[in-house]
C-alpha positions as CSV (number, residue, x, y, z in Angstrom):
1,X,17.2,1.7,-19.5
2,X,14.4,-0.3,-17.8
3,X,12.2,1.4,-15.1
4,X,13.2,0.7,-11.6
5,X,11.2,-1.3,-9.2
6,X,10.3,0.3,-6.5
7,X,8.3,-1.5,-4.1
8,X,9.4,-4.8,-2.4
9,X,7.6,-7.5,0.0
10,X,4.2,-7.1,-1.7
11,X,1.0,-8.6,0.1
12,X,-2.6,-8.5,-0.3
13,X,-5.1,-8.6,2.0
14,X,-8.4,-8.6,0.5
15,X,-8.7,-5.9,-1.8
16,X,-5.6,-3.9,-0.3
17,X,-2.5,-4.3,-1.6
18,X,0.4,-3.0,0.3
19,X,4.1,-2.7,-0.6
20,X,7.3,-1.7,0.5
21,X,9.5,1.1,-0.7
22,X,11.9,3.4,0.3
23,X,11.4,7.7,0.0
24,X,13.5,10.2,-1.3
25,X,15.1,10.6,2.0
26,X,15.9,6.9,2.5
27,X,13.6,5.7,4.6
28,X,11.3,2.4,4.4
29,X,7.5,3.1,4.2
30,X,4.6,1.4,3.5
31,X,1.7,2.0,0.9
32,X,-1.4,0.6,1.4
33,X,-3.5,0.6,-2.0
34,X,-7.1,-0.7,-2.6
35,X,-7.6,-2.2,-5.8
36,X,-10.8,-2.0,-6.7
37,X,-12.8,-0.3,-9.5
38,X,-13.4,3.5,-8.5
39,X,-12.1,3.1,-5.0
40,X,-9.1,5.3,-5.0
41,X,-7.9,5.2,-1.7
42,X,-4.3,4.8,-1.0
43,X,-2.6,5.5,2.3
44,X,1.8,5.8,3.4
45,X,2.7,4.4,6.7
46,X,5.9,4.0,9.1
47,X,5.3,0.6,10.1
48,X,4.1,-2.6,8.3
49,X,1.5,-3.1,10.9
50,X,0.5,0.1,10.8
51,X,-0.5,-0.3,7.1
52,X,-1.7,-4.2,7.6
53,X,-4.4,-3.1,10.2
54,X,-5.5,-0.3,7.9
55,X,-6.2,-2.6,4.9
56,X,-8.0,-5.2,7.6
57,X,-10.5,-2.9,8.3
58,X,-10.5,-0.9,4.8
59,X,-14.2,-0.5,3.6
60,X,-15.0,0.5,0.1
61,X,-17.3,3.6,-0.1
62,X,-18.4,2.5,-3.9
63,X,-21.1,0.5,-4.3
């Protein structure tokens, strides 16, 4: 049996990639997930904005 897909309405905005996905309790969320190399950082929010404003003003720490 195939994996299931999760996340929906993918974007990317720069570096950060955010999808859409619902929790274990139903509800719609937003990740927010930088792509680059040794980055790591990741973030869940309530609203799409929410999680569009964070990747706008992202910043990468790794140089």
């Amino acid at each position: 049996m195939p994996a299931r897909d999760n996340f929906h309405s993918l974007m990317r905005i720069g570096p950060v990639q955010i999808g859409t996905y619902r929790d274990h309790h139903g509800r719609t969320k937003h990740a927010a997930v930088c792509t680059a190399d040794r980055c790591g950082w990741s973030a869940d929010f309530a609203s799409r904005s929410a999680a569009q404003l964070a990747a706008r003003t992202h910043r990468c720490t790794v140089r």
